[in-house]
Structures are given as structure tokens and as C-alpha cells.
Backbone bond lengths (Angstrom), bond angles and torsions (degrees), N, CA, C in turn:
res aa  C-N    CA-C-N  psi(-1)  N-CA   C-N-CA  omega(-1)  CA-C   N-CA-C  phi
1 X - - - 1.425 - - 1.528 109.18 -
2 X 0.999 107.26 147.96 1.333 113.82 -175.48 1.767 118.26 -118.36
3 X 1.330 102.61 118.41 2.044 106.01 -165.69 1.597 92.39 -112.67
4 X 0.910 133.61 23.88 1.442 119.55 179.65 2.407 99.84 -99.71
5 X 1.658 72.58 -3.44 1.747 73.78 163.21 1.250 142.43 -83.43
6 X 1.267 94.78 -25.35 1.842 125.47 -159.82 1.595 95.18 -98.67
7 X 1.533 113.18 -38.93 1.794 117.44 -164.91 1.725 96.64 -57.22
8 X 1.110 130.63 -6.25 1.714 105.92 -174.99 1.478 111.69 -133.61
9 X 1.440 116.76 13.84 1.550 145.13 177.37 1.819 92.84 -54.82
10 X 1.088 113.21 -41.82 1.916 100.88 -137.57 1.642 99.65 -119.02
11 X 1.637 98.92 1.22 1.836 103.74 -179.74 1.445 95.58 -76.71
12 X 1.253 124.16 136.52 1.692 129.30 173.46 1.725 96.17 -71.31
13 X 1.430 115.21 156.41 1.425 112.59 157.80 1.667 127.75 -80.90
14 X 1.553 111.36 141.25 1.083 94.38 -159.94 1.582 111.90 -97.16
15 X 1.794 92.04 163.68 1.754 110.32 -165.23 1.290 95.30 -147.51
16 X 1.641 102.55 153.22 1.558 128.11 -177.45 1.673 105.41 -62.14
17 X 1.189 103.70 112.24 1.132 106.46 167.44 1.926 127.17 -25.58
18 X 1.495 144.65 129.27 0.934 131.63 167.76 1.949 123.15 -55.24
19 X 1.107 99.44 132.64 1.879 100.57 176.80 1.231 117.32 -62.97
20 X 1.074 120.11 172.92 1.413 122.89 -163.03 1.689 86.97 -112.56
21 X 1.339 99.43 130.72 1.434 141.72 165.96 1.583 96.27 77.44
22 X 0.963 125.79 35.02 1.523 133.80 132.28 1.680 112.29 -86.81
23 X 1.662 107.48 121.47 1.289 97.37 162.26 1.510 136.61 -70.51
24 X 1.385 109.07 166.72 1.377 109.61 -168.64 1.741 116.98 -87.97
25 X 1.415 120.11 136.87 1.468 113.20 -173.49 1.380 116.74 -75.39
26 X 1.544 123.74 0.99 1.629 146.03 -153.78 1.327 93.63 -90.74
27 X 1.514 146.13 115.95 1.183 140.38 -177.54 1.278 99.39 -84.11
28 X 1.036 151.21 -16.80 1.366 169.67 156.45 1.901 114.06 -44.65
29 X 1.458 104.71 -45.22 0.923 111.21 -161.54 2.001 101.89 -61.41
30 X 1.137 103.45 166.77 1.857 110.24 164.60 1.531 116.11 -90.36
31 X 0.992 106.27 144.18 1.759 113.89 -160.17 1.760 95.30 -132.69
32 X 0.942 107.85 155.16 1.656 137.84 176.14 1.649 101.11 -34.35
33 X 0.901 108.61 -27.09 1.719 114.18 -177.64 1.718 120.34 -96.53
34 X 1.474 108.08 5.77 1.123 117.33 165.49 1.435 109.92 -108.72
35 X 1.538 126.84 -25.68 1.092 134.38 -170.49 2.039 97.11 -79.16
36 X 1.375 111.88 -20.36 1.660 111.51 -170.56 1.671 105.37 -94.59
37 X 1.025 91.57 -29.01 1.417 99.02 174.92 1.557 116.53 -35.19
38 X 1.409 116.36 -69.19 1.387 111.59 174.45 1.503 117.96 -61.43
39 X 1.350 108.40 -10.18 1.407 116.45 177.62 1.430 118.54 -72.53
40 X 1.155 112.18 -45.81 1.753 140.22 -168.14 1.834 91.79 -80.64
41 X 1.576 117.91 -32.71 1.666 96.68 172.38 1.412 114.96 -79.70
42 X 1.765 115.61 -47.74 1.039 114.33 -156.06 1.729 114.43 -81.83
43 X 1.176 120.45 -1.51 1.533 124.04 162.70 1.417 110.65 -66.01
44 X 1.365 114.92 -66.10 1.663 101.26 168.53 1.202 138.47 -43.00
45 X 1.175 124.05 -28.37 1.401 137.68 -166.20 1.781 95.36 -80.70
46 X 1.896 101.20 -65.11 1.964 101.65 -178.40 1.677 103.16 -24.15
47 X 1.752 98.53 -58.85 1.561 114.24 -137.35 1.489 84.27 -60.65
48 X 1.580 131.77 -55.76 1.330 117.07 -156.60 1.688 102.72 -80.96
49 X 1.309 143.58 -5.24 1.561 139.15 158.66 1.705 85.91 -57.89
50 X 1.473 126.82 -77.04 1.180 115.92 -131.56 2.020 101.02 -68.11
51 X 1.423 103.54 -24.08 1.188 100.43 173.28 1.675 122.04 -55.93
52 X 1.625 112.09 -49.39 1.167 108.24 174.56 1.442 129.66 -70.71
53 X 1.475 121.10 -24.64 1.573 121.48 169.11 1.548 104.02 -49.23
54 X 1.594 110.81 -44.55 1.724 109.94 -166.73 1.305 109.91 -81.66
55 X 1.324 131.83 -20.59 1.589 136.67 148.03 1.693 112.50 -49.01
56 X 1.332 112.55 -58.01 1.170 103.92 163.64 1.351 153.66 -35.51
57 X 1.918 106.67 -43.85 0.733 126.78 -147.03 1.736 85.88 -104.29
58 X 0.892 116.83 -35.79 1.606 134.12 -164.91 1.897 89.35 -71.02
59 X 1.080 121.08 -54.88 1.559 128.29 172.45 1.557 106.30 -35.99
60 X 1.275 104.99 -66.88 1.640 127.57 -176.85 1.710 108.48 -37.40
61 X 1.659 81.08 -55.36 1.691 82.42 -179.09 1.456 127.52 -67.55
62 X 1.402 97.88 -25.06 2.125 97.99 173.20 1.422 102.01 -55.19
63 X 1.441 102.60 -55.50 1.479 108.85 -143.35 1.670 105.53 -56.27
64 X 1.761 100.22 -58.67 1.589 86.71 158.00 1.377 137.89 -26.53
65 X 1.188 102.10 -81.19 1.823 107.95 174.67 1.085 134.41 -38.59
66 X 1.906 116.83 -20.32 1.300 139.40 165.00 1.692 113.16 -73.39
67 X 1.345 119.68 6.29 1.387 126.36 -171.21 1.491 86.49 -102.26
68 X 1.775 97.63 156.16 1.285 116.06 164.71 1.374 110.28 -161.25
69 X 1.151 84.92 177.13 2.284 88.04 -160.07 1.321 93.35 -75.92
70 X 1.734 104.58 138.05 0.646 114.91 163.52 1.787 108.17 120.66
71 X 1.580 95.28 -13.83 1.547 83.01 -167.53 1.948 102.70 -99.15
72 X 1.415 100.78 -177.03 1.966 93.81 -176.04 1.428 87.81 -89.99
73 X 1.682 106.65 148.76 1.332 102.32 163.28 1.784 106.12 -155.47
74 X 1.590 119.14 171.25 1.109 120.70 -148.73 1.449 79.52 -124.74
75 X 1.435 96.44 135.08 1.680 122.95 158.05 1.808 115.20 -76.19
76 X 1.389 117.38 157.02 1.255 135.34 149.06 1.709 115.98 -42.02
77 X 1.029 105.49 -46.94 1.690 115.33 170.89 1.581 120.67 -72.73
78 X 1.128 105.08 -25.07 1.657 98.79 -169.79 1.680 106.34 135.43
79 X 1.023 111.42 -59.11 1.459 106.61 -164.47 1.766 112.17 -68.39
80 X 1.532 83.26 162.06 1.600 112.64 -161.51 1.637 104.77 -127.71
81 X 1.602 103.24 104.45 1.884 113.23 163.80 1.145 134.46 -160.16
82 X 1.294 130.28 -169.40 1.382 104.74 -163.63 1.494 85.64 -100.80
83 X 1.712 119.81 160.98 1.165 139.49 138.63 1.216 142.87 -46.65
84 X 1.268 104.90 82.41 1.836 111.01 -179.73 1.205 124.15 -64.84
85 X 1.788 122.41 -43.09 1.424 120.59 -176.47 1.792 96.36 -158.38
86 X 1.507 105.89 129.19 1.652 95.21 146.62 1.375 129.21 -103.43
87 X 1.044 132.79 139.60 1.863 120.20 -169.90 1.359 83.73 -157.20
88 X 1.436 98.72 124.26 1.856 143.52 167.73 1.787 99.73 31.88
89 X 1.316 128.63 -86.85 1.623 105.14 177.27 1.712 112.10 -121.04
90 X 1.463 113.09 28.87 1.790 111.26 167.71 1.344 96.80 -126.18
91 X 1.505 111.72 160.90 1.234 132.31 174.74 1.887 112.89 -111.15
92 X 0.796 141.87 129.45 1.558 130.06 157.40 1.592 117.45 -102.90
93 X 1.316 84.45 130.28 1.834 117.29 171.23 0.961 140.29 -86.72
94 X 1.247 132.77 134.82 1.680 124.52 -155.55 1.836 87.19 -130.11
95 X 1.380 103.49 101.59 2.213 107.05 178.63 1.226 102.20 -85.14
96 X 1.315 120.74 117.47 1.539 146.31 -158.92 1.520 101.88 -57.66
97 X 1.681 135.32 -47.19 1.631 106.89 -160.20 1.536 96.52 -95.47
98 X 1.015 136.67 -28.42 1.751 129.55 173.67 1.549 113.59 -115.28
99 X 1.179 122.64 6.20 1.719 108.90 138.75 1.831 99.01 85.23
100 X 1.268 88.19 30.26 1.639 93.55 -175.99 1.601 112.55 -110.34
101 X 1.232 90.36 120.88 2.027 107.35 -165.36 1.475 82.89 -93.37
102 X 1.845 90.47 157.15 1.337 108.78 -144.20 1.624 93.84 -145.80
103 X 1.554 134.15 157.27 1.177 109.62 171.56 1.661 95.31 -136.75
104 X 1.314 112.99 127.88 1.369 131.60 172.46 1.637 105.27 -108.86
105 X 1.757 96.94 159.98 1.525 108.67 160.25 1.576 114.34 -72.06
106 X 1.434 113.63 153.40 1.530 108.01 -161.92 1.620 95.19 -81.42
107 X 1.811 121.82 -12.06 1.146 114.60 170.76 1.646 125.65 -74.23
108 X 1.236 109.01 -12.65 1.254 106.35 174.96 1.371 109.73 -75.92
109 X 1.482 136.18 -41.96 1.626 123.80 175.96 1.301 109.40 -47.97
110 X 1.258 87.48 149.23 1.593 107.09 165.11 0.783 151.18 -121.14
111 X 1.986 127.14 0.10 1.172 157.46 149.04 1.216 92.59 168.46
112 X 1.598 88.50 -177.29 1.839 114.71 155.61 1.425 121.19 -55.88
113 X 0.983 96.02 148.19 1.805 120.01 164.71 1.244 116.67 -82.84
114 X 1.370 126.10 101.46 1.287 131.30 -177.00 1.043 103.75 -95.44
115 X 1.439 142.26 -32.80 1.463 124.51 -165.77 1.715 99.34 -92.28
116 X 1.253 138.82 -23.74 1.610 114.61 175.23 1.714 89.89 -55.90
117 X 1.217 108.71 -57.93 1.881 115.02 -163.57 1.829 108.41 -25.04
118 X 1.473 74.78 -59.64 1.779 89.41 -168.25 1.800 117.69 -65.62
119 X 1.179 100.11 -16.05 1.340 112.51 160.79 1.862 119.23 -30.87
120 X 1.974 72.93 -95.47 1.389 119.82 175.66 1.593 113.63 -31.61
121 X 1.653 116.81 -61.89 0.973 117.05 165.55 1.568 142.55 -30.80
122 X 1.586 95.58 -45.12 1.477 113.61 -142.85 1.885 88.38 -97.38
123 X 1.291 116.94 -13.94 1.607 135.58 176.41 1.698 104.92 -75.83
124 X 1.312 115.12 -52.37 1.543 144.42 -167.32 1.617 86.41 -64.43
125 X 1.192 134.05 -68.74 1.188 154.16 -136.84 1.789 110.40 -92.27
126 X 1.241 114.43 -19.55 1.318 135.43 162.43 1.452 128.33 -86.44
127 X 1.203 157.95 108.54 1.693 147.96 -80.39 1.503 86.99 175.62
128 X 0.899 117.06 88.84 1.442 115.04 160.45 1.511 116.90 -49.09
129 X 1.819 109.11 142.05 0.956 119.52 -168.56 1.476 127.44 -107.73
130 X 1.334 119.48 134.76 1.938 127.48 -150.47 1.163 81.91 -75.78
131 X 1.501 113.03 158.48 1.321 162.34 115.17 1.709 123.77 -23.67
132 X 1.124 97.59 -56.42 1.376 101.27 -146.43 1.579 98.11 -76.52
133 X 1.345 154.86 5.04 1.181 137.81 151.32 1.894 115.60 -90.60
134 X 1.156 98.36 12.78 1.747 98.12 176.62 1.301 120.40 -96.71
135 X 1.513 103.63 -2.81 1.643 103.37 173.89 1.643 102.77 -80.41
């Protein structure tokens, strides 16, 4: 058998390369509008992350500033105390069973503690009931 027939079947003939910023006549080819494509998704997507971190962050900041001494509040870490002082970027903590103040960044809080609150309240607010007209 003879293959020295077949070896030059599948080489294209050759041509001058196309210039640069001449388009191509190859309908096949990829064009400027495939290259934007990932462009045209991934701008929307940044813009609405960077929007929501600064929504976020803008939240964060009320809630802080809505604190005042004295109230319970919950750390980034876990812990739970009352607020002794905030001053410029630390917070001080007062840890409820041995009374041991603590000093965090004011970014690590994270609000108030509503559920000791709601506790307390909801105990306060309940009135035990007399006797003495059931005889």
C-alpha cells in the first residue's frame, strides 16, 4: 500500500496571514463580541457585590452607633456583656459572672442582645396571681 498519497490530503493551502484590525471573512471565526461577552456579565455581578458589602457595612455602622453604655451586647467571637465605654476604635466589656472588663475592637461588636433582654422582660412583666378571691 502506498501512504505517501494520503500524507498531503489534509495540509490547507497556504495564505498570507489576515492583518490586524482588518476583519476576518471566516464566519466561523470569533469577533470582538465574544471577547465582551464575559465582559458585559462580569461588570454587573462586581458592581452589585460591591454594592452590597457597602449596604452592609453602612447597616453595621448604625447598629453600632445605636449602642450605649450600659446595654448587653454580642461580640464577633461569641461573648456576651454589658458595655462600659466606646472610645475612637476599642470598645470595653463588662463579662457578666466575674465582672471582668475586657477590651475589644469596636469592629468586632455586633449589636445588642435581644434575647437575654427579652427574657428578663417578659419574667418582670408576668405578676403572679392572688389567691385570696378563690375561696
Amino acid at each position: 500500500m502506498n501512504f505517501a498519497v494520503f500524507a498531503f490530503q489534509a495540509v490547507p493551502s497556504r495564505e498570507a496571514p489576515p492583518s490586524p484590525g482588518v476583519p476576518s471573512s471566516d464566519p466561523a471565526a470569533p469577533g470582538v463580541g465574544f471577547g465582551l461577552l464575559p465582559l458585559l456579565i462580569l461588570i454587573p455581578f462586581a458592581l452589585f457585590m460591591l454594592w452590597q458589602g457597602r449596604s452592609q457595612q453602612k447597616k453595621q455602622e448604625a447598629t453600632i452607633a445605636g449602642l450605649k453604655k450600659g446595654d448587653r451586647v454580642l461580640t464577633q467571637s461569641g461573648l456576651v456583656g454589658r458595655l462600659v465605654a466606646i472610645e475612637g476604635r476599642y470598645a470595653k466589656l463588662e463579662l457578666p459572672p466575674s465582672g471582668t472588663k475586657v477590651t475589644i475592637l469596636r469592629s468586632g461588636l455586633l449589636g445588642r442582645d435581644t434575647e437575654g433582654e427579652a427574657t428578663s422582660t417578659e419574667t418582670a412583666s408576668e405578676k403572679p396571681k392572688s389567691t385570696k378571691g378563690a375561696d
